[in-house]
C-alpha positions, 0 to 999 in steps of 0.5 A: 902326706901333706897336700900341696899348698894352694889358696886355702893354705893349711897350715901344719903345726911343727912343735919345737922338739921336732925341729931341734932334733931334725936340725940337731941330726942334719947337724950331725949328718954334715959332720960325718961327710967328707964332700963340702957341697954335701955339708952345704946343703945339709946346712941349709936344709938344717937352716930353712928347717930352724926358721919353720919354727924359730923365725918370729922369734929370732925377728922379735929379739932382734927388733927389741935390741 
């Protein structure tokens, strides 16, 4: 279990490949439901869970264009 955040921040490393089949199986999981308000949420869990890892990237690339 990871101990809650507090001023001596520890950061967990979360690698690439982890985040791509977590988002790939929420992906999956939102189409395989009926409820919109189930897909929603599972979309934006897929999102925040992406940016973990993804977000310096996509920054840099759209600072460089």
């Amino acid at each position: 279990m990871v101990e809650p955040v507090s001023d001596d921040i520890e950061y967990e490393e979360i690698h690439s490949d982890e985040v791509d089949r977590v988002v790939a199986a929420l992906e999956e999981l939102g189409a395989s439901v009926a409820s919109e308000t189930i897909q929603a949420i599972l979309e934006e869990a897929a999102t925040s869970i992406y940016y973990l890892v993804y977000e310096d990237e996509d920054e840099n690339t759209t600072a460089a264009a």
